[in-house]
N, C-alpha and C positions, 0 to 999 in steps of 0.2 A: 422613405428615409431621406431628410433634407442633408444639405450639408452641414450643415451644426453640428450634429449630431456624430458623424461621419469625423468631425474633425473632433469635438471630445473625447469620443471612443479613442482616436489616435494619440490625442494626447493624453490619459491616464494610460496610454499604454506603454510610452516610451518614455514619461517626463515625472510619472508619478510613483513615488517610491512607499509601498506597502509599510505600516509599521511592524518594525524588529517584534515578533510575538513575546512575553515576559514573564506571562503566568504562570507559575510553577503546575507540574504535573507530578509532580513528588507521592510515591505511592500509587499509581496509577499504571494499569495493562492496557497495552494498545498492541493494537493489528494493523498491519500495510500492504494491502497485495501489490504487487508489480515495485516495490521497495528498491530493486538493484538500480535502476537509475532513471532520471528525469526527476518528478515532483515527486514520485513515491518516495526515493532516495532523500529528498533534500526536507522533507514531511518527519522520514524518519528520524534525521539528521537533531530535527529542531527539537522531536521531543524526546530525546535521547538527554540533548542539551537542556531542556527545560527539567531537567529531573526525573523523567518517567521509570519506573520501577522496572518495566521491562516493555520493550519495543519488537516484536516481531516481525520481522519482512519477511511475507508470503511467496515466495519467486518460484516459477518454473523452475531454472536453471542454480544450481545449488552452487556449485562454482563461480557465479558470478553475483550469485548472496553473500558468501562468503567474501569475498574482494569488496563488496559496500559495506560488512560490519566490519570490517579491517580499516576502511575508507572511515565510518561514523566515528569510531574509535580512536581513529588518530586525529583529527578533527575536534574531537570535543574532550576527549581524554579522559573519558568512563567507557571502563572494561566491563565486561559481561550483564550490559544490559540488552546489548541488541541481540538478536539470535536469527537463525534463519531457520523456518520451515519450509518445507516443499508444498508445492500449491498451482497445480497445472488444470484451471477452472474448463479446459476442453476436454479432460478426462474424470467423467464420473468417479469414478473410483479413487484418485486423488484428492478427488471434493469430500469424498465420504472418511478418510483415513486423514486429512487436514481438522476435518472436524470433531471424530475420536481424540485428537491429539489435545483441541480447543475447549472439550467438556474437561482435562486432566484443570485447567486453570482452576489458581481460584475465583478469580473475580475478572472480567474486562470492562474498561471505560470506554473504549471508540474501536470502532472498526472503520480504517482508510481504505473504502475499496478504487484504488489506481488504476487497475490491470487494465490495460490493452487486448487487442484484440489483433490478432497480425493474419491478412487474407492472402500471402505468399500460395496457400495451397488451399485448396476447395473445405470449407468447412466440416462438409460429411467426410472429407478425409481426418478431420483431425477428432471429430465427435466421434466417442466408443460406440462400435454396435449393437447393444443394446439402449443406447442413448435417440431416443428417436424425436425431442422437442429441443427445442434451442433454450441455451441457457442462459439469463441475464443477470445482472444484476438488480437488486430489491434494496430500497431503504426499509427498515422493520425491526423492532424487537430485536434483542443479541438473543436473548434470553427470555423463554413466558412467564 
């Protein structure tokens, strides 16, 4: 990598300003894992704001979903679009009872998969024991 390149990179990184997205999503279900804060949060933000019929943030921590649809909502000043479900992608079983909940829709348009990944404590600590392959995420199909 020469320097050109090095210094481009630098500058759409600091000097370049993304356009305000505009398209309405009006009538439209969307999914955001890891939603409570960083891009998933500000992802949710935008299409909450563009119109979207309902914006789901997928969060571990339910408490602190709640605090970002409180956060989206004063912010953009539409109520009951954003919601939170619980969604803890190290726990099978959470994955399984997120997705029950996902067949109730009627329809979805995009799936934001955000989530993180936090190696604080050894993975097979945090993976159920009957869970014996690592779990990723897949671009595919919502639906067949």
């Amino acid at each position: 990598m020469d320097y050109t390149s090095i210094l481009r990179f630098l500058y759409s990184q600091f000097f370049v300003t993304p356009k305000y997205p505009e398209r309405s999503c009006k009538g439209q279900v969307y999914i955001v894992t890891g939603a409570n804060v960083g891009l998933g949060l500000e992802a949710s933000r935008h299409l909450v704001r563009l119109g979207a019929d309902k914006v789901i943030l997928a969060c571990r921590n339910l408490e602190k979903g709640e605090a970002a649809v409180k956060d989206i909502e004063e912010s953009t000043e539409r109520i009951g679009v954003a919601e939170v479900w619980s969604l803890d992608l190290s726990a099978f079983d959470s994955v399984k009872e997120f997705a029950k909940k996902v067949d109730t829709l009627p329809r979805i348009d995009a799936i934001i998969e955000n989530a993180g990944m936090s190696f604080g404590t050894p993975l097979s600590d945090r993976m159920q024991a009957d869970s014996t392959r690592y779990q990723y995420h897949e671009v595919q199909p919502v639906r067949g």
